[in-house]
N, C-alpha and C positions, 0 to 999 in steps of 0.2 A: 517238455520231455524229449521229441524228439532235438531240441538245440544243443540238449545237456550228452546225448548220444553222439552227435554230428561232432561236438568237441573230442570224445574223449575214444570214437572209434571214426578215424579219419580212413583208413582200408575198408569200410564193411559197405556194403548199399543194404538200403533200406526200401521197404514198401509200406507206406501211411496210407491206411484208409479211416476216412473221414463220416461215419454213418448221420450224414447233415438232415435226412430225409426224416430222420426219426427220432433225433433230438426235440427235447432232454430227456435224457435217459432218470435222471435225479428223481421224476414226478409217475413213475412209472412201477407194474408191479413187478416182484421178483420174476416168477416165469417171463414174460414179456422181456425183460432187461435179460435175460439166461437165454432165450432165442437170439434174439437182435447178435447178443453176442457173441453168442457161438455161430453165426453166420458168418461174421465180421471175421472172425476167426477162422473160418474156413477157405475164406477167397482167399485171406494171407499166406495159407499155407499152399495154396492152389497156384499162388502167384511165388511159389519156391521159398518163401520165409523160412527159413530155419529156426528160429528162437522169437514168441512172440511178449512182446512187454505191454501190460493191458493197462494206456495211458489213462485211461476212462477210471478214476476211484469209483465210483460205484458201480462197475459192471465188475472192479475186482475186490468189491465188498460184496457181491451178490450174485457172482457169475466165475467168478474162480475154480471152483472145481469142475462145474460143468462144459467150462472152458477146457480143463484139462484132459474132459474126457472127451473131448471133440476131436482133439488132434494129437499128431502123434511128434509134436515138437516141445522141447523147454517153454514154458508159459510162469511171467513173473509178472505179480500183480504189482501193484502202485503203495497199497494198505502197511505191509511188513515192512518196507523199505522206508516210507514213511514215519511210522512207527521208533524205530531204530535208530532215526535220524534224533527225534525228540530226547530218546534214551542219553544218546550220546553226547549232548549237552543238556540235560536238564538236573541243576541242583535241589531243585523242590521235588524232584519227582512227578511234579503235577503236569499237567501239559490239556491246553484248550484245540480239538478240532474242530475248526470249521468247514462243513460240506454241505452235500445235498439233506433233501428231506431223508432218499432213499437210504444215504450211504448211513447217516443217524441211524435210522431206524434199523438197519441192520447189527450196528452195534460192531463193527467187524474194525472199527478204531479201537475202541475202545478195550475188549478182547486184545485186539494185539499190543498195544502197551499196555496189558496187565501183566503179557508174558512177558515183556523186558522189564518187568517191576514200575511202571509210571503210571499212575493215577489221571484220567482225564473225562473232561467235559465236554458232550459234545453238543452245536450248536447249527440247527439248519438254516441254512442262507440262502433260500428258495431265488430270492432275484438277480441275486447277483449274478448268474449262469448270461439269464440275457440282458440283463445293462451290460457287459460283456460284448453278448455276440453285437450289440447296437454300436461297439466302438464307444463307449459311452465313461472309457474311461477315467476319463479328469471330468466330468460332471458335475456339478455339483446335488445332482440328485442322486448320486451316486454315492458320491461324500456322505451324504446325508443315512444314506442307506446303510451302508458300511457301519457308521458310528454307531448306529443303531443296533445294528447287531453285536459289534464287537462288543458295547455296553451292558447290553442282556446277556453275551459266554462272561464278562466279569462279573458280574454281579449274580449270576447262575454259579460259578466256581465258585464262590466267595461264601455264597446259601452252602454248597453240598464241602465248603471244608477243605477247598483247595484254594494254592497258592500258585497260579500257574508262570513259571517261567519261561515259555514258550508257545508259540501258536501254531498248529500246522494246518498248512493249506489242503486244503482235503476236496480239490477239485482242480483239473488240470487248467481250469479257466481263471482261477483265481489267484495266480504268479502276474497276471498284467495289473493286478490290483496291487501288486505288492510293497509297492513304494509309500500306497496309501496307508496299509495296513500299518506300514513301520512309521508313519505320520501319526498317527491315530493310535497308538497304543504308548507306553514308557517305553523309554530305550532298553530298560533290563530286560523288558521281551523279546526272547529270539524269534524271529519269523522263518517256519521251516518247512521247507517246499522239495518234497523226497525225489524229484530230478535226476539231481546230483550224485544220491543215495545210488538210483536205482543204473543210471549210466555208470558207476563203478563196479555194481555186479556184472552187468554186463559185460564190463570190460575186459574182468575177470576168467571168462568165461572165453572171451575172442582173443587173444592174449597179442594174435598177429595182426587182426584188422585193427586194434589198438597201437600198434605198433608201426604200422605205415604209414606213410605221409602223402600221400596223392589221394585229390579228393573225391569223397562220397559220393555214391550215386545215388538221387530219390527219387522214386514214382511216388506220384500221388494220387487217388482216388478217393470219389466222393459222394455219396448216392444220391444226391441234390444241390442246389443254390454252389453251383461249380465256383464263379465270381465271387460270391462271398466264403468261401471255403479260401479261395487264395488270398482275398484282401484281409481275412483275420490269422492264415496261416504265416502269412510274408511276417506281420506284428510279434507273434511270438518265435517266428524262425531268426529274425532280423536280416534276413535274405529273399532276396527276390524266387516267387516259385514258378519257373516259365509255361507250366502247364499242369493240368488235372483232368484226370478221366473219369467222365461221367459212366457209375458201373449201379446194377438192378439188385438189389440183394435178396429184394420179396419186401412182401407185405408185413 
């Protein structure tokens, strides 16, 4: 999320914070996930944030509004932009998410592409979160994982009547998978990771930090495992992060 931001607003600085201590959010209840993150949410804004983008799919499947009412800044979830994305190229109308347990059971995919007219399945991929954090990703237990699941969203579409042209990644940890997924799936399937979506709202929005050319500034902050917050951040930044601050958010 934040790489697809770094691109597309090269004027703006940013403030990431990483809630490591309290991970995964995916296995957790609604309230508990609705704290956490309106916490998270509140240091950002304490730390000058002006417009918060809640990289986290299921804290903005299940913590969205309460997010909203936490703070008094623009807040855009991960879920709509996502959504949109599937809409916008999908000939079947159908579209397969895969995410958390939480973000499923919330239903808040599937909801939002009803409102853009697309039909979808969704499918919880409980392990992949930390084969993931383990760096585990060319694995072959990983491989194996993945197939597994992706096997079970087509053959669950296939049961409830859909034809899915498209896959979307419904967890922000699941784009370092994605070479696999496009391995493992037909080529007519688009794999579609809402980033991109959501850095052009964004953009939309900053019209001048989009518009300038001198680079970003980023803090980072992490409420645990500081070293593995930077060696799995650098993987999805593809930039070195020189530093991360250890910050307390509560219990």
């Amino acid at each position: 999320m934040l790489r697809a931001l770094l691109s597309r607003l090269p004027g703006a600085s940013f403030v990431y914070a990483g809630d490591t201590a309290r991970l995964p959010y995916g296995s957790k209840s609604r309230a508990t996930i609705a704290r956490y993150a309106t916490e998270s949410a509140r240091f950002l804004v304490d730390q000058g944030a002006e417009f918060l983008v809640i990289a986290c799919n299921t804290a903005s499947a299940l913590a969205l509004d309460e997010i909203r009412e936490a703070v008094t800044v623009p807040v855009l979830g991960v879920v709509d932009p996502g959504a949109a994305e599937a809409a916008a190229h999908s000939l079947t109308r159908d579209c397969i998410i895969l995410a958390t347990s939480a973000t499923v059971e919330s239903r808040a995919y599937a909801n939002a592409c009803a409102h853009v007219g697309v039909r979808a399945f969704e499918k919880a991929c409980p392990l992949l979160v930390p084969l993931v954090e383990e760096s585990w990703t060319n694995h072959a237990v990983t491989r194996e994982v993945t197939k597994i699941y992706l096997d079970e969203a087509m053959e669950g579409a296939a049961h409830a009547g859909l034809h899915p042209d498209s896959i979307v990644l419904g967890c922000t940890h699941y784009p370092l998978l994605r070479a696999l997924f496009a391995e493992l799936v037909p080529s007519t399937i688009r794999i579609v990771d809402s980033a991109e979506s959501i850095a052009s709202c964004v953009a939309a929005d900053f019209p001048a930090a989009a518009a300038q050319n001198n680079a970003s500034e980023c803090s980072f902050f992490a409420t645990d495992s500081v070293n593995k917050f930077r060696a799995l951040g650098e993987r999805f930044l593809g930039r070195a992060i020189p530093s991360v601050q250890l910050v307390d958010l509560g219990g």
